[in-house]
KEKOLTOR-13999 format. One record per atom (N, C-alpha, C): residue number from 1; x negated, y, z; residue in one letter; atom name. Coordinates in Angstrom, 1 decimal, decimal comma. Each point is the difference from the previous one (the first is absolute). Layout:
! KEKOLTOR-13999
n: NUM | x: X | y: Y | z: Z | res: A | atom: CA
...
! end
This chain:
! KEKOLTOR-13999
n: 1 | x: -92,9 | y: 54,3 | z: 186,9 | res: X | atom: N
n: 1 | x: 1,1 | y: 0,9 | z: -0,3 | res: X | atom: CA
n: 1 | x: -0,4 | y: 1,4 | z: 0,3 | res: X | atom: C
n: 2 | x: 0,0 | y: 0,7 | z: -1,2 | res: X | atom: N
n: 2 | x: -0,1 | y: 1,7 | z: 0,8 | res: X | atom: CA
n: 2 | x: 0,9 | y: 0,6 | z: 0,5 | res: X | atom: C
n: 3 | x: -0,2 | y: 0,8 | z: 1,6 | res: X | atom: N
n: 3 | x: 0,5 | y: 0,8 | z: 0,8 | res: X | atom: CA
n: 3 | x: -0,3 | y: 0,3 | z: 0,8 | res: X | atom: C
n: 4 | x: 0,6 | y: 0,6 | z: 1,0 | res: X | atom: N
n: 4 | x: -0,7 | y: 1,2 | z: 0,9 | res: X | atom: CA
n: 4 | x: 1,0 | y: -0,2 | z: 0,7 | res: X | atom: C
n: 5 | x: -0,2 | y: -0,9 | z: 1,5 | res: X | atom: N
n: 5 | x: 0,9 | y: -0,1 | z: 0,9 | res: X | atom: CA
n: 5 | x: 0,5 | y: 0,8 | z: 1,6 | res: X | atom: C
n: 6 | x: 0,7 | y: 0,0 | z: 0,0 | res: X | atom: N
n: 6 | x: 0,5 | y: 0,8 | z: 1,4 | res: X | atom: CA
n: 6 | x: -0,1 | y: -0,6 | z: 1,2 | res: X | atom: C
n: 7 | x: -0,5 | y: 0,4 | z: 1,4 | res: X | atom: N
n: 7 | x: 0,4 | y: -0,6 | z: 0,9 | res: X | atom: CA
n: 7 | x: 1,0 | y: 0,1 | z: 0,6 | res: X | atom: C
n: 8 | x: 0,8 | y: -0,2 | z: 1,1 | res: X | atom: N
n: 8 | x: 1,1 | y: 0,0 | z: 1,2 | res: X | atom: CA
n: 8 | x: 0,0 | y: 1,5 | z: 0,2 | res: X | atom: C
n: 9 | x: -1,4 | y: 0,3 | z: 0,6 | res: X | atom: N
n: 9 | x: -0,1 | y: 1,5 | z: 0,7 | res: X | atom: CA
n: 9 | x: 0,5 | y: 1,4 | z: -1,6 | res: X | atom: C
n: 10 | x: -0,7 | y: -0,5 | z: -1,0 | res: X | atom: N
n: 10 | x: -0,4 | y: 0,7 | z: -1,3 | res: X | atom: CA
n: 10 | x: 2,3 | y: 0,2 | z: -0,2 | res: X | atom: C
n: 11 | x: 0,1 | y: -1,3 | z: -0,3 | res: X | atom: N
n: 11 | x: 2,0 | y: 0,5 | z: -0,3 | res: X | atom: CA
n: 11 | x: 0,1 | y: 0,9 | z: 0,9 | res: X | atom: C
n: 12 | x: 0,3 | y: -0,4 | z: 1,2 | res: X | atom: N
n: 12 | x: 0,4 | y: 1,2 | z: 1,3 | res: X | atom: CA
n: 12 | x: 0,0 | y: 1,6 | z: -0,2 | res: X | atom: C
n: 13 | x: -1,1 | y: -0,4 | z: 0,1 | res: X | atom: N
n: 13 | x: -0,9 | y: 1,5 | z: -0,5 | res: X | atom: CA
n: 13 | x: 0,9 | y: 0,8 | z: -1,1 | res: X | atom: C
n: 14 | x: -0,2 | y: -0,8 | z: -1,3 | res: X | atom: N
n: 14 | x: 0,8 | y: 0,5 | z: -1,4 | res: X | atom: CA
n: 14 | x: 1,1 | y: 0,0 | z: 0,3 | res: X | atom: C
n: 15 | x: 0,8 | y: -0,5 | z: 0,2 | res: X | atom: N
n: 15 | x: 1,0 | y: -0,2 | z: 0,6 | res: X | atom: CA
n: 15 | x: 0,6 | y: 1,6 | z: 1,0 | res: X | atom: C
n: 16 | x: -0,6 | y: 0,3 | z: 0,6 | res: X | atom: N
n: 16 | x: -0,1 | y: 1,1 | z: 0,4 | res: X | atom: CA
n: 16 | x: 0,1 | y: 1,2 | z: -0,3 | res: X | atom: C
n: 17 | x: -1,2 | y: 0,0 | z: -1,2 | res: X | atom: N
n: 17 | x: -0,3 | y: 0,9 | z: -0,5 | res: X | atom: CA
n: 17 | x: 0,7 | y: 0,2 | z: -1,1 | res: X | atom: C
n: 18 | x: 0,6 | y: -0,5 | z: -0,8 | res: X | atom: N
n: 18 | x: 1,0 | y: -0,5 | z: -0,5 | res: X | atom: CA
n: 18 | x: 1,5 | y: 0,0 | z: 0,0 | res: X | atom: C
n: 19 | x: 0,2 | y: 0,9 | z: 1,1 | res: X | atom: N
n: 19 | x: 1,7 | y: -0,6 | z: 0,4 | res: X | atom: CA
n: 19 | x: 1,0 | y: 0,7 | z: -0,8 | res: X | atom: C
n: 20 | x: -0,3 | y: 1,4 | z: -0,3 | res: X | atom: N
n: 20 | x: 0,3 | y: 0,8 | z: -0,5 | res: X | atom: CA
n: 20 | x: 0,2 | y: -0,1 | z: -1,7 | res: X | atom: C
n: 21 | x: -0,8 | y: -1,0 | z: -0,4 | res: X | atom: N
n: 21 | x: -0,1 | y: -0,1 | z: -1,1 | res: X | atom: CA
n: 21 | x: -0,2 | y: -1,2 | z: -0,6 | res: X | atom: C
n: 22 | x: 1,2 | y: -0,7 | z: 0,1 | res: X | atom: N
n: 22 | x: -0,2 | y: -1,5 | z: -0,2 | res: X | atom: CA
n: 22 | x: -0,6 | y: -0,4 | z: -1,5 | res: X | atom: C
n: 23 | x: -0,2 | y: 0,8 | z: -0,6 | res: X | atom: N
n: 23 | x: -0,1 | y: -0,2 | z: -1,4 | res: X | atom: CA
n: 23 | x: -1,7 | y: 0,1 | z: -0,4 | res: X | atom: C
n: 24 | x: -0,5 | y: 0,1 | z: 1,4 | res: X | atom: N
n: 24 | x: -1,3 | y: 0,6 | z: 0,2 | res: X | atom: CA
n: 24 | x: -0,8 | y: -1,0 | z: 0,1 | res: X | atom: C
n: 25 | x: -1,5 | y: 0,4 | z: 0,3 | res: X | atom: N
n: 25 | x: -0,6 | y: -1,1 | z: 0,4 | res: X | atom: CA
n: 25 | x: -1,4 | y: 0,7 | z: 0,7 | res: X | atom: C
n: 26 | x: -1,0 | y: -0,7 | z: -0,3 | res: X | atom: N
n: 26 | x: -1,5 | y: 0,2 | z: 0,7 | res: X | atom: CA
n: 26 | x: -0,6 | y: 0,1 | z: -1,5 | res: X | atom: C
n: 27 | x: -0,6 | y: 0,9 | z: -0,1 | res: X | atom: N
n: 27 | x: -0,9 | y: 0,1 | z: -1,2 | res: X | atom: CA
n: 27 | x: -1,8 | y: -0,1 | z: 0,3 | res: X | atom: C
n: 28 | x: -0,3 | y: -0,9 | z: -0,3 | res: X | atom: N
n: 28 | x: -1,7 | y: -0,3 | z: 0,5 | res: X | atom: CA
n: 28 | x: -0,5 | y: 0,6 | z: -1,5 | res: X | atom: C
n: 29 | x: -1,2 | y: 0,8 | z: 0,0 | res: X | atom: N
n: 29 | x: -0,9 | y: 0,5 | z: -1,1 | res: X | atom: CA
n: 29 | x: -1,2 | y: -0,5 | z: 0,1 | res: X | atom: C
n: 30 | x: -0,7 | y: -0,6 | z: -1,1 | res: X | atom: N
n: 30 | x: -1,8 | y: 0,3 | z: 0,2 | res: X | atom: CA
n: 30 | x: -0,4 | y: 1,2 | z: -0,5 | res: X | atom: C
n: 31 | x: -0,6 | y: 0,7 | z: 0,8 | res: X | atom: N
n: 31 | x: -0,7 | y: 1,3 | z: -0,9 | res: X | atom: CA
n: 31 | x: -1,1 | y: 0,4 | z: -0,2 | res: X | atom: C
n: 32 | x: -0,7 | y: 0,5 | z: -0,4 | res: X | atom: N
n: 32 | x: -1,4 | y: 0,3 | z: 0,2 | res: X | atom: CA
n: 32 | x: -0,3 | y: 1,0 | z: 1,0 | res: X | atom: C
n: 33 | x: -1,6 | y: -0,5 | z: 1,3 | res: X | atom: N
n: 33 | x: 0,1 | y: 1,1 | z: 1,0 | res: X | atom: CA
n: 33 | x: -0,4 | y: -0,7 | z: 0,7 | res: X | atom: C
n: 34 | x: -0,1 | y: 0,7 | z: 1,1 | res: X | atom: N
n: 34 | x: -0,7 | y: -0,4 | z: 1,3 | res: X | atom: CA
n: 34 | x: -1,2 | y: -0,3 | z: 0,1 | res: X | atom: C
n: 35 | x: -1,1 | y: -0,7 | z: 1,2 | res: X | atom: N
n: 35 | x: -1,3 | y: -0,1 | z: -0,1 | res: X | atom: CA
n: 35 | x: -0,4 | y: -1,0 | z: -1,0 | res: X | atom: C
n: 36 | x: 0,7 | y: -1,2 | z: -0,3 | res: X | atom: N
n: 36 | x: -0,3 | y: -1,2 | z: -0,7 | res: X | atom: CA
n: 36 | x: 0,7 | y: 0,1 | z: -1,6 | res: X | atom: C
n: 37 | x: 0,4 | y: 0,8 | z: -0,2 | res: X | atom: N
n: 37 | x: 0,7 | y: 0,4 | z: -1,2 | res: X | atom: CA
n: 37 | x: 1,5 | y: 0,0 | z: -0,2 | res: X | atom: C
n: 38 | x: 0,7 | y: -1,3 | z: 0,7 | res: X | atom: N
n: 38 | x: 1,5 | y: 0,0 | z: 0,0 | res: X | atom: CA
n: 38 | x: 0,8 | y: 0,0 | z: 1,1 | res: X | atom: C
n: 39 | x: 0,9 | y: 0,4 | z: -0,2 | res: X | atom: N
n: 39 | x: 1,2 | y: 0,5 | z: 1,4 | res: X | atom: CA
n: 39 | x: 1,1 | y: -0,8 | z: -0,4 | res: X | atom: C
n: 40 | x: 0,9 | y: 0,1 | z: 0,9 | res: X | atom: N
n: 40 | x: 1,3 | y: 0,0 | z: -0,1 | res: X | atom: CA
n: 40 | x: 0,7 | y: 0,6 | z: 0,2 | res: X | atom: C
n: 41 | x: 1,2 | y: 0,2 | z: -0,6 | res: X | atom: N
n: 41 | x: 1,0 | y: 1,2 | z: 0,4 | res: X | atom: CA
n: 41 | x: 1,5 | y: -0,8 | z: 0,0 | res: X | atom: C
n: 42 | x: 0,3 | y: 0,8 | z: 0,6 | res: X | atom: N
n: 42 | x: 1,6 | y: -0,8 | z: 0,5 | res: X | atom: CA
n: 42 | x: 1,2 | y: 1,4 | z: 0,4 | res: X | atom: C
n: 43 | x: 1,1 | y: -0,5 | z: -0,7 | res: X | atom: N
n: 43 | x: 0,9 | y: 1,0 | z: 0,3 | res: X | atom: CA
n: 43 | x: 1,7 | y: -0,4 | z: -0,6 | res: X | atom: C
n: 44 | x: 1,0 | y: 0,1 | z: 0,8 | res: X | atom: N
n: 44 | x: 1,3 | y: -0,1 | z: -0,5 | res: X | atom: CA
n: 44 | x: 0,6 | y: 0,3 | z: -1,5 | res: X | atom: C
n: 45 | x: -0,1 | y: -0,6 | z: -0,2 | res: X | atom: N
n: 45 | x: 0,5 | y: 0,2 | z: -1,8 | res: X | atom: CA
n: 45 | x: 1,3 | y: -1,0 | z: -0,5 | res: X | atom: C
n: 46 | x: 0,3 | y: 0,4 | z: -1,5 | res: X | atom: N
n: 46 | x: 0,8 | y: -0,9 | z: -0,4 | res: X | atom: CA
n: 46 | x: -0,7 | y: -1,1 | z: -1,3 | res: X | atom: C
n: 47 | x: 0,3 | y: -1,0 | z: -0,5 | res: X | atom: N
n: 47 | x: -0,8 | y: -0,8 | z: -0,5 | res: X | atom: CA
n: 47 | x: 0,1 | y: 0,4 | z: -1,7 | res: X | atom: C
n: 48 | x: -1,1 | y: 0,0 | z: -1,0 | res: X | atom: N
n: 48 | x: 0,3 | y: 0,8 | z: -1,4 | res: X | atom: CA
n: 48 | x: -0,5 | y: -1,6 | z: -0,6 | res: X | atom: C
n: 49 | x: 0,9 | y: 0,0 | z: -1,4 | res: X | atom: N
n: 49 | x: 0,4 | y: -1,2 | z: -0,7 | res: X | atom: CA
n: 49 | x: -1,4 | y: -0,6 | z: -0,3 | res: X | atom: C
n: 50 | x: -0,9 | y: 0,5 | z: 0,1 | res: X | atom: N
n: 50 | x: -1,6 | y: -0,5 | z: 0,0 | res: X | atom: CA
n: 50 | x: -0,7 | y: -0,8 | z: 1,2 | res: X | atom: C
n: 51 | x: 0,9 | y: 0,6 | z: 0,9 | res: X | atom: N
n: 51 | x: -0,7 | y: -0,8 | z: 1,8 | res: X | atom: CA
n: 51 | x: 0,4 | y: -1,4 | z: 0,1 | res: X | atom: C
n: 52 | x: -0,9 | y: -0,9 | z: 0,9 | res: X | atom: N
n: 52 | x: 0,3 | y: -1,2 | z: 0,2 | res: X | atom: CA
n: 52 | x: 0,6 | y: 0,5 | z: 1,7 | res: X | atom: C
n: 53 | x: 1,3 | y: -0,4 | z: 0,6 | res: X | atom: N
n: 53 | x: 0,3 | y: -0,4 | z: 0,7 | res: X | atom: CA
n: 53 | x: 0,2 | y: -1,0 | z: 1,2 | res: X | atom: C
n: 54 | x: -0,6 | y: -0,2 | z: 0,9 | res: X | atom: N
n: 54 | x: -0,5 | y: -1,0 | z: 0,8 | res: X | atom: CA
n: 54 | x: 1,5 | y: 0,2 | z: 1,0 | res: X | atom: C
n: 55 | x: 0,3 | y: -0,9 | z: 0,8 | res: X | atom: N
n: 55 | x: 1,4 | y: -0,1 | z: 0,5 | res: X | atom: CA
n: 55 | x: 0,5 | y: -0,9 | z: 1,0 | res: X | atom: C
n: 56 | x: -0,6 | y: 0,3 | z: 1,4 | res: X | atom: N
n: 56 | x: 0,7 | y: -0,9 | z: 1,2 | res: X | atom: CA
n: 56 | x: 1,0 | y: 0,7 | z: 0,8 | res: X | atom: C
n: 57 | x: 1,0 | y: -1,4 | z: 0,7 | res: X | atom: N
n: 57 | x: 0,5 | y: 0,5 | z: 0,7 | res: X | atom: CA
n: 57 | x: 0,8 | y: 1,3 | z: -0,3 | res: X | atom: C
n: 58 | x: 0,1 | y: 0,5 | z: -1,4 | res: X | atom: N
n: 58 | x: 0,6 | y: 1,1 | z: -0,2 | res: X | atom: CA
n: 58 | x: -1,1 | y: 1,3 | z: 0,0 | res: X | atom: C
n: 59 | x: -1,0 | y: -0,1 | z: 0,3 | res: X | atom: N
n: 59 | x: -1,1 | y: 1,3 | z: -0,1 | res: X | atom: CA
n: 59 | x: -0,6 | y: -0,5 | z: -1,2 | res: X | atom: C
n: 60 | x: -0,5 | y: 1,4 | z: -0,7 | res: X | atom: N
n: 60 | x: -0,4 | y: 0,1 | z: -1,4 | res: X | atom: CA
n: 60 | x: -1,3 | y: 0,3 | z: 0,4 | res: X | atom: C
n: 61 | x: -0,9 | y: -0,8 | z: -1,2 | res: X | atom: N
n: 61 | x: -1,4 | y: 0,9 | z: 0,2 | res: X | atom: CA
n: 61 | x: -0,5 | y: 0,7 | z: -1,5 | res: X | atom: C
n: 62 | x: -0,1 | y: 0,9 | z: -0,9 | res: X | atom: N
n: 62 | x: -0,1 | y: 0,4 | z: -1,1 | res: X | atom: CA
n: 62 | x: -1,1 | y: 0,2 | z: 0,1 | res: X | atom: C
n: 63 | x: -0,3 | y: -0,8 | z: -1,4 | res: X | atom: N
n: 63 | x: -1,8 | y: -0,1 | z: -0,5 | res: X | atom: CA
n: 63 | x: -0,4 | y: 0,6 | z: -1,4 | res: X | atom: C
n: 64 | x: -0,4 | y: 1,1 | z: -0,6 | res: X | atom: N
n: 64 | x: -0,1 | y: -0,1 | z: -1,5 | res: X | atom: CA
n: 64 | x: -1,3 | y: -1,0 | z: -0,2 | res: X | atom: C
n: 65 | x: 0,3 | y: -0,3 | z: -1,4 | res: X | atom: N
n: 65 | x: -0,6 | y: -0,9 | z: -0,2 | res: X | atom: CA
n: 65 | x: -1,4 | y: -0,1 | z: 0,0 | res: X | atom: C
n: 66 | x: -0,8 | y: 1,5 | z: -0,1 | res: X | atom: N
n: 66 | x: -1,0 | y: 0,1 | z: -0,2 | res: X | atom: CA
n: 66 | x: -1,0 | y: -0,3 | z: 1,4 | res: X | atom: C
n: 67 | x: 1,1 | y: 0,3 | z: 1,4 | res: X | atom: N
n: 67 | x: -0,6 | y: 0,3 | z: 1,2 | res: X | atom: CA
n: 67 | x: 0,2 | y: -2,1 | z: 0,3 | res: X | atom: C
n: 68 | x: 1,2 | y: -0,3 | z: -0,6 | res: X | atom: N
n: 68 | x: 0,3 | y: -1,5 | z: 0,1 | res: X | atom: CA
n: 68 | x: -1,5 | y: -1,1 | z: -0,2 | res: X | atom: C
n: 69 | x: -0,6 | y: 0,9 | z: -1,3 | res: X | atom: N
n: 69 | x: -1,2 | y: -0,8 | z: -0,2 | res: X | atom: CA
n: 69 | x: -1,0 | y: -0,2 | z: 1,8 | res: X | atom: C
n: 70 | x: -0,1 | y: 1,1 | z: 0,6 | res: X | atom: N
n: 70 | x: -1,0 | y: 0,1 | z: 1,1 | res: X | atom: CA
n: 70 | x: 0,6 | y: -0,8 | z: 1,4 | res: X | atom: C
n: 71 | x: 1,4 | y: -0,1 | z: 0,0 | res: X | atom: N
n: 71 | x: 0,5 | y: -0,7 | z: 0,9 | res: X | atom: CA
n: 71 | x: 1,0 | y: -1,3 | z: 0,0 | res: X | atom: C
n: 72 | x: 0,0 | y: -0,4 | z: -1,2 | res: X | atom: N
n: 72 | x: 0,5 | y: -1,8 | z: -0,2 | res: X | atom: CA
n: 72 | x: -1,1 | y: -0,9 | z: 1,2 | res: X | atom: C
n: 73 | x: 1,4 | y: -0,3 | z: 0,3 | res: X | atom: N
n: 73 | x: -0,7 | y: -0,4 | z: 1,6 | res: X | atom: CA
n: 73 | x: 0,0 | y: 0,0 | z: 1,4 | res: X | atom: C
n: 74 | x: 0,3 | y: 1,5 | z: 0,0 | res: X | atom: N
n: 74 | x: -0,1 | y: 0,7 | z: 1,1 | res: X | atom: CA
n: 74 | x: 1,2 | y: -0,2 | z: 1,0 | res: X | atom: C
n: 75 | x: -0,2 | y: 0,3 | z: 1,0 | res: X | atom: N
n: 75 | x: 1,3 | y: 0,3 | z: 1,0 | res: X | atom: CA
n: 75 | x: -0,3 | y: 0,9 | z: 0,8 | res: X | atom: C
n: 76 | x: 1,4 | y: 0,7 | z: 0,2 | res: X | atom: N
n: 76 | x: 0,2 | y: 1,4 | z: 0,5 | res: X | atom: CA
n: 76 | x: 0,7 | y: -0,2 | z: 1,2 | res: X | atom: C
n: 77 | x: -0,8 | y: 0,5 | z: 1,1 | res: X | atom: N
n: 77 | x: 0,8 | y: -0,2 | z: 1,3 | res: X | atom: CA
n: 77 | x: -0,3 | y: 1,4 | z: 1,2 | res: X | atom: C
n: 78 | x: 1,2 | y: 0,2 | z: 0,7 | res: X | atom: N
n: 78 | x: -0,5 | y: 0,8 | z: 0,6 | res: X | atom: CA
n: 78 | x: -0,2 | y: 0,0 | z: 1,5 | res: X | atom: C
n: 79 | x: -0,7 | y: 0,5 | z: 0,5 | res: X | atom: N
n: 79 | x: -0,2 | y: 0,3 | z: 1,6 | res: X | atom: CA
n: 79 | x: 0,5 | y: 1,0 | z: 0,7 | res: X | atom: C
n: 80 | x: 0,5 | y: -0,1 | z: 1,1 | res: X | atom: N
n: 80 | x: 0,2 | y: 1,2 | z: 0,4 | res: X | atom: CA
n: 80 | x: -1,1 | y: 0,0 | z: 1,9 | res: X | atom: C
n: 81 | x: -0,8 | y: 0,2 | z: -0,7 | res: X | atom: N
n: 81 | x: -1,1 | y: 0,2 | z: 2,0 | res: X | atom: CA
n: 81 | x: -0,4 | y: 1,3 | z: 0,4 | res: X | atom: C
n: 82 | x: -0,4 | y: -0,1 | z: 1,0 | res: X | atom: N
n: 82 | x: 0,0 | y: 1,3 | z: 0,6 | res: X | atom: CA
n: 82 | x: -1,5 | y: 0,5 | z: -0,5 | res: X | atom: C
n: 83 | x: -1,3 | y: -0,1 | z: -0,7 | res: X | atom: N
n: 83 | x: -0,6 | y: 0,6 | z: 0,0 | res: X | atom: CA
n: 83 | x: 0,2 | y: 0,3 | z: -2,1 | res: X | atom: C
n: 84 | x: 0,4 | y: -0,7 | z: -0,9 | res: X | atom: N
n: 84 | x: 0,8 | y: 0,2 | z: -1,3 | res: X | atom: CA
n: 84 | x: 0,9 | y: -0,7 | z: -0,2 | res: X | atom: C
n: 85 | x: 1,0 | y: 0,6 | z: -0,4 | res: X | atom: N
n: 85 | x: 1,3 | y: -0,6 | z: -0,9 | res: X | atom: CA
n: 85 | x: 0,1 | y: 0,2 | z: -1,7 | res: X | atom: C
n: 86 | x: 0,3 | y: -0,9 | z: -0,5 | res: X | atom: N
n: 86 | x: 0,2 | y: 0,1 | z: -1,3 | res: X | atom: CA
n: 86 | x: 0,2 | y: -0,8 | z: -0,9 | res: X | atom: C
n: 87 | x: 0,0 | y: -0,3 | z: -1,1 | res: X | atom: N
n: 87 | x: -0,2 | y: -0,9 | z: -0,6 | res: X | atom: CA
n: 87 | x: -1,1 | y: -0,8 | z: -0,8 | res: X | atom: C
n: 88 | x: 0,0 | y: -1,0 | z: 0,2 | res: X | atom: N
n: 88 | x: -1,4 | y: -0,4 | z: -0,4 | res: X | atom: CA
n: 88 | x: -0,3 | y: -1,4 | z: -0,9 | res: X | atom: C
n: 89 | x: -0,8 | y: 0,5 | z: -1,3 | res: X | atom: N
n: 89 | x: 0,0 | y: -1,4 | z: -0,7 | res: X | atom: CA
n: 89 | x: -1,0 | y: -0,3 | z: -0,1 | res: X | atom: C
n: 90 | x: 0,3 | y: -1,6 | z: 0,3 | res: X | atom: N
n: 90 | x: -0,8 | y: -0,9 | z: -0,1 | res: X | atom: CA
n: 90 | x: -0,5 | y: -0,6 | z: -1,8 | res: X | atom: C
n: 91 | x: -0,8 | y: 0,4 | z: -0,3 | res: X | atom: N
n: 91 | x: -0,5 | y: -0,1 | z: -1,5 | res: X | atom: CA
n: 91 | x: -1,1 | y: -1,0 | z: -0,1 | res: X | atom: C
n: 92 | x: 0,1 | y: -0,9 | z: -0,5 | res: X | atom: N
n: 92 | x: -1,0 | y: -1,6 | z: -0,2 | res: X | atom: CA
n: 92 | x: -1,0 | y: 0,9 | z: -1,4 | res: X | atom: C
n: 93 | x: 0,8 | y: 1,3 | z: -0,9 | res: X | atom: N
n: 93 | x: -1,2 | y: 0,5 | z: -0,8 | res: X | atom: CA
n: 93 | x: -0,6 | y: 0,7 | z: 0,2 | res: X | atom: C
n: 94 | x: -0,2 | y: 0,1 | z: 1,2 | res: X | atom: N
n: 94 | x: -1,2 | y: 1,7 | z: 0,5 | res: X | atom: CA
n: 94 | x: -1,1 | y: -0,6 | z: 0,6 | res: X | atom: C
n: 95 | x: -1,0 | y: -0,2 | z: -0,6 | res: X | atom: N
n: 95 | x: -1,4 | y: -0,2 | z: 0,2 | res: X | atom: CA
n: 95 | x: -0,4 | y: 0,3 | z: 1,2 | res: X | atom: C
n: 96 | x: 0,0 | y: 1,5 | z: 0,2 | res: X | atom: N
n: 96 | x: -0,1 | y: 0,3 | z: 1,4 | res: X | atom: CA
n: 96 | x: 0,5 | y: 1,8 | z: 0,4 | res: X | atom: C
n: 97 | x: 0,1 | y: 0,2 | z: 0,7 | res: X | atom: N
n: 97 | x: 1,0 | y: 1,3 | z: 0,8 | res: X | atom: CA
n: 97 | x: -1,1 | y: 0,8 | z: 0,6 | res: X | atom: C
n: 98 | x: 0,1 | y: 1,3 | z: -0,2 | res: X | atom: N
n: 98 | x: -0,3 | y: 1,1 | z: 0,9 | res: X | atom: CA
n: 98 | x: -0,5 | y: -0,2 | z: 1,5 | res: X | atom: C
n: 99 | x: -0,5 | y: 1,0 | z: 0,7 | res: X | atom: N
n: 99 | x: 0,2 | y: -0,4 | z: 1,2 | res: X | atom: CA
n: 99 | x: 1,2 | y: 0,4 | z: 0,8 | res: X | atom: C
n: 100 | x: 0,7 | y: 1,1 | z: -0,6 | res: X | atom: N
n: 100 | x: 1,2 | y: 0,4 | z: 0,3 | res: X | atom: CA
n: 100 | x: 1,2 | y: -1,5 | z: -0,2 | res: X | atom: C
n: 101 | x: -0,3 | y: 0,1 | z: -0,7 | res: X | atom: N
n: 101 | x: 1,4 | y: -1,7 | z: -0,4 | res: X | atom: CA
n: 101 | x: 0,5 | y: 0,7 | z: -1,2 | res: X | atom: C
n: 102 | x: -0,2 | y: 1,1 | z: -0,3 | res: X | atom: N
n: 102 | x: 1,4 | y: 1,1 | z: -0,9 | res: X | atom: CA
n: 102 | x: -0,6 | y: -0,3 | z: -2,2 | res: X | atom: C
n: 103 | x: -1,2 | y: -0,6 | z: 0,1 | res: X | atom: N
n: 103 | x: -0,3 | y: 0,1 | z: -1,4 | res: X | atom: CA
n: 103 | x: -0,6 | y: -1,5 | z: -0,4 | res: X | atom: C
n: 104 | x: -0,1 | y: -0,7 | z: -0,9 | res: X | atom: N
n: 104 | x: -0,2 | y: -1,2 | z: -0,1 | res: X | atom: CA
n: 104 | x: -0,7 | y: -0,1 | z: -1,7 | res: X | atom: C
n: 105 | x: -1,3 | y: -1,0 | z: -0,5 | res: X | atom: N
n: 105 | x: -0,2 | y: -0,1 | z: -1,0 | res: X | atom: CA
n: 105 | x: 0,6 | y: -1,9 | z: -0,5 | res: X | atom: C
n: 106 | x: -0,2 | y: 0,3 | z: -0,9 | res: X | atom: N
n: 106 | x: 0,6 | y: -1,2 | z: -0,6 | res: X | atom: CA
n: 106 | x: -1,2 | y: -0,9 | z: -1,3 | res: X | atom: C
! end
């Protein structure tokens, strides 16, 4: 089945970030950039009739379809520790990652 799942910590989080805007969600991007060629970008948005929708627990995660292709699969979870906090996906299509963790090829 294609999708892109959320963990426990990842709702919370949205959830959060989100209060204000229930109508809202997490918007994940693939973009081009970084040392390995692709990034991710993430940011509060509203969902446009083109996006696929991912949906637990009441937290949204908004995917266009094009970024959908790089992460069917994936799960988004977040940490919060004392040396980085953030959000972080786990992608079964990324070949391999930067040394930073921040760019990934596929």
């Amino acid at each position: 089945m294609a999708t892109v799942t959320l963990s426990d910590n990842a709702i919370r989080k949205i959830h959060q970030l989100t209060a204000e805007k229930p109508e809202a969600g997490l918007r994940v991007k693939v973009v081009g950039g970084g040392c390995s060629g692709l990034q991710y970008r993430m940011e509060i948005d509203s969902a446009g009739e083109r996006d696929k929708i991912f949906e637990r627990g009441g937290a949204r995660l908004i995917v266009d379809k094009k970024s959908f292709l790089y992460l069917n699969g994936s799960e988004l979870d977040y940490a919060d520790e004392l040396m980085s906090s953030g959000f972080r996906l786990v992608n079964p299509n990324a070949r391999r990652t930067c040394g930073c963790g921040e760019s990934f090829v596929v």
